[in-house]
VOKEMI-646077 format. One record per residue: x, y negated, z negated of N, C-alpha, C in turn. Coordinates in steps of 0.1 Angstrom, whole numbers, plus 5000, padded with zeros to 4 digits. Each point is the difference from the previous one (the first is absolute). Layout:
N
XYZXYZXYZ...
end
This chain:
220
489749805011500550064988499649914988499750064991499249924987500850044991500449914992501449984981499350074992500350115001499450124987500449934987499949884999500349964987498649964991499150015010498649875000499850074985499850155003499250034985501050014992501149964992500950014989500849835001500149965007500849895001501750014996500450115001500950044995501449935010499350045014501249975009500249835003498549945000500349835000501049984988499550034986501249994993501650025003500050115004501550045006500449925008499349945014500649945009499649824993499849964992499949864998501149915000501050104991501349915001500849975012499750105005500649975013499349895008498949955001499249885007500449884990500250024987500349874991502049985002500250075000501450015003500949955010499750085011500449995009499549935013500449925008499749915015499450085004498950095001499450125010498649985004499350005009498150004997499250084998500950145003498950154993501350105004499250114988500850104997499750115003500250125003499550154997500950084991499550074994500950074989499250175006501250094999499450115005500650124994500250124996500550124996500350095008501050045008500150095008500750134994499850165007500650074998501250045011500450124993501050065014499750025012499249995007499150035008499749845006500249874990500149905004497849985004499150064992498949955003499949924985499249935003499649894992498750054994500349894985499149984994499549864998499549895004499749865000499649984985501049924992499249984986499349845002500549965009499349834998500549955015499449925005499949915011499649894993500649875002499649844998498849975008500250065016498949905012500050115010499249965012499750065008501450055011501149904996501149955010500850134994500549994991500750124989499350084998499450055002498750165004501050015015499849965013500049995008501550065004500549924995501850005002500350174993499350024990500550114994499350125011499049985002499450125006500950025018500549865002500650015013501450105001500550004985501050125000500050105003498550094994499650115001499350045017499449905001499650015016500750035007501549924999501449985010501250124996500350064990500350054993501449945004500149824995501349974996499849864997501049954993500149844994500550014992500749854993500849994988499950094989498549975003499650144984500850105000499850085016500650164994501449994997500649855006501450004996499949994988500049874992499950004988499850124988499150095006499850154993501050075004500849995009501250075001501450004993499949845004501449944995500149984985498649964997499849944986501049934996499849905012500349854999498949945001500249845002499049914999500249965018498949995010500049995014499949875005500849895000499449895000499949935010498849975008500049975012499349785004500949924999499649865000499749975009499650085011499749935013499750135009498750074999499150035009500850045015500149835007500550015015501049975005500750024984501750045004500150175000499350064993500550164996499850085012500950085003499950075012499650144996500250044991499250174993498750005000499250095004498550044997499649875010500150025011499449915011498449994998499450154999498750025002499049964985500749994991499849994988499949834997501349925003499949895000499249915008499950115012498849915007498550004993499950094992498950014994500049874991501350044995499749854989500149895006500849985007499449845012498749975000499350095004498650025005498949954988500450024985499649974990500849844994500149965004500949804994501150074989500650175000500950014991501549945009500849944989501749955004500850054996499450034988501250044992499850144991500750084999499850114995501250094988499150024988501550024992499750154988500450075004499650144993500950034987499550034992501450044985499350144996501250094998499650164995499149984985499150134997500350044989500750084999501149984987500350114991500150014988500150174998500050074991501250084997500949984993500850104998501150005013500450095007500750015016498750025007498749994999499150035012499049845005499649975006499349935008498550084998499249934997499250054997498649925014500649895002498849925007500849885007499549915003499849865003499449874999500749884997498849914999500449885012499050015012500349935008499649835001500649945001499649865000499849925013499449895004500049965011499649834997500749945006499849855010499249945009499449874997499649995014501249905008500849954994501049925002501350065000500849975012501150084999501349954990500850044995501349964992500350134992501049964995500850104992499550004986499550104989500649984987500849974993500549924991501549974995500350124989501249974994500650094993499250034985499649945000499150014988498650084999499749955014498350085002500350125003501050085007500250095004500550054985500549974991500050074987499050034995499249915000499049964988499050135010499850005015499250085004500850154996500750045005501150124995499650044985500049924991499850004984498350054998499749935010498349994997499350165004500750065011499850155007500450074992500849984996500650104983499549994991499549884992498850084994499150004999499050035016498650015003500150185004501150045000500750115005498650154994500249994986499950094994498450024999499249864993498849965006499250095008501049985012499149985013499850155005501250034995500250175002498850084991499849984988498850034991499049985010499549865001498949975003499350075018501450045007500250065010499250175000500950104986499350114995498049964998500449894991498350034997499349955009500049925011499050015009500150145010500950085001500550155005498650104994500049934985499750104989498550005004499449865003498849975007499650015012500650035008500050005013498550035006499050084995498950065000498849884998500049904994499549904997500249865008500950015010500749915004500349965016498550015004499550025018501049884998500649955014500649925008501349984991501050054999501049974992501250055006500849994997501450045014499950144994499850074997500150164995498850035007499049935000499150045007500549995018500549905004500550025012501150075004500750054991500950165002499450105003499050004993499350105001499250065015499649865004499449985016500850035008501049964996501650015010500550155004499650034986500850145000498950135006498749964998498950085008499949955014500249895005500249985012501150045011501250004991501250115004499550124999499450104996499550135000499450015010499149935008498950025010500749955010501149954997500749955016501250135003500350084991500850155002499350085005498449984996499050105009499849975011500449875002499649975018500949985006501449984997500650025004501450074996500950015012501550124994500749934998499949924986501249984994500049994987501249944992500050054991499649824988499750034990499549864992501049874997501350025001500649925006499749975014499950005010499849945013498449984996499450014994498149994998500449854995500449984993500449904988500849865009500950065008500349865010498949975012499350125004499149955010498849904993499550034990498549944995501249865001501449994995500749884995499849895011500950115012500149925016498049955005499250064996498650005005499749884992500049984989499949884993500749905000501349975002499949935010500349935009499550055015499549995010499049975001499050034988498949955000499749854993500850024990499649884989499650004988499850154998499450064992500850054987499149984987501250134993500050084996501150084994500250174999498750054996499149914990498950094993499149995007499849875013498850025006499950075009501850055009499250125006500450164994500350004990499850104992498650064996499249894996498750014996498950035016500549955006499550025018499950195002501850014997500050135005498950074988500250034984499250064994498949955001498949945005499049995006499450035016501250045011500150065005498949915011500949904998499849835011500950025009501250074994501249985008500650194999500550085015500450094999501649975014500850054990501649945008499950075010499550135004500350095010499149945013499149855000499849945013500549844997501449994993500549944997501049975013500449895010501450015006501549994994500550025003501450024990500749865006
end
């Protein structure tokens, strides 16, 4: 996954305070809708690319809490947390420890997330957890704009998480043709096949619409 920020620098802006601010070593900031797909306005590093896209691969972690509760998710210790087993082992697997999510909002809605991450485990104090809280509020509005107008581009904009919706959502089509069911169960199989493999959602997404990969000589 690549920080659709490169060409506007819009989103490094957005997420800076949060790296000057707060104890953290990278950030992702992201726009989600009701439907909970993303839009990536900025990634710091390859590690925070990674952590975010592990969400969507797994379809679960702090994040989708955090988008739920619109609360802040705060997690000081990796291999103390017992939720999202499959997810945390991911972040193990990356030198992440610590992990700390704060909502956007707008108004009563949640508009997004900005996840943070550690490589050192500990808690935030009372302060940073404000100052991060304060900081998601007003990157809120921003990010939401800047969210529409790469939407608005979308056509211009090979490799971009809209562009891997888009893969996702053609490769669920061709997995209803081959097989009887319906695009919810399409959407957990590619989930479960990736990984078991190691793989993520868009790589074998892009497998099936290139037609590398057909689920119907798939074992279950």
């Amino acid at each position: 996954m690549s920080a659709t920020e490169a060409d506007t620098g819009i989103g490094q802006k957005l997420t800076a305070p949060f790296l000057e601010l707060l104890p953290i070593t990278g950030v992702a900031l992201a726009v989600l809708d009701r439907e909970k797909k993303a839009s990536v306005i900025h990634i710091s590093d390859a590690t925070a690319g990674r952590l975010e896209e592990a969400h969507f691969d797994l379809g679960a972690g702090p994040l989708f809490e955090c988008f739920t509760t619109m609360r802040p998710v705060l997690i000081p210790s990796v291999s103390d947390e017992d939720r999202w087993p499959f997810f945390l082992s991911q972040a193990s697997e990356l030198n992440v420890n610590a992990i700390f999510v704060f909502p956007l909002i707008l108004g009563a809605a949640c508009v997004g997330t900005v996840l943070c991450y550690r490589t050192t485990a500990g808690p935030l104090d009372d302060d940073s957890v404000e100052v991060g809280a304060a900081l998601a509020r007003a990157v809120s509005a921003p990010a939401l704009r800047q969210a529409i107008s790469l939407a608005g581009d979308e056509k211009s904009r090979e490799g971009t998480p809209i562009e891997m919706r888009r893969e996702v959502h053609q490769a669920t089509g061709m997995m209803l043709a081959q097989l009887d069911i319906d695009a919810t169960e399409a959407l957990a199989r590619m989930r479960a096949y990736a990984f078991s493999q190691g793989l993520s959602l868009r790589d074998v997404a892009r497998d099936v619409v290139n037609r590398r990969l057909n689920f119907s000589s798939v074992e279950d």
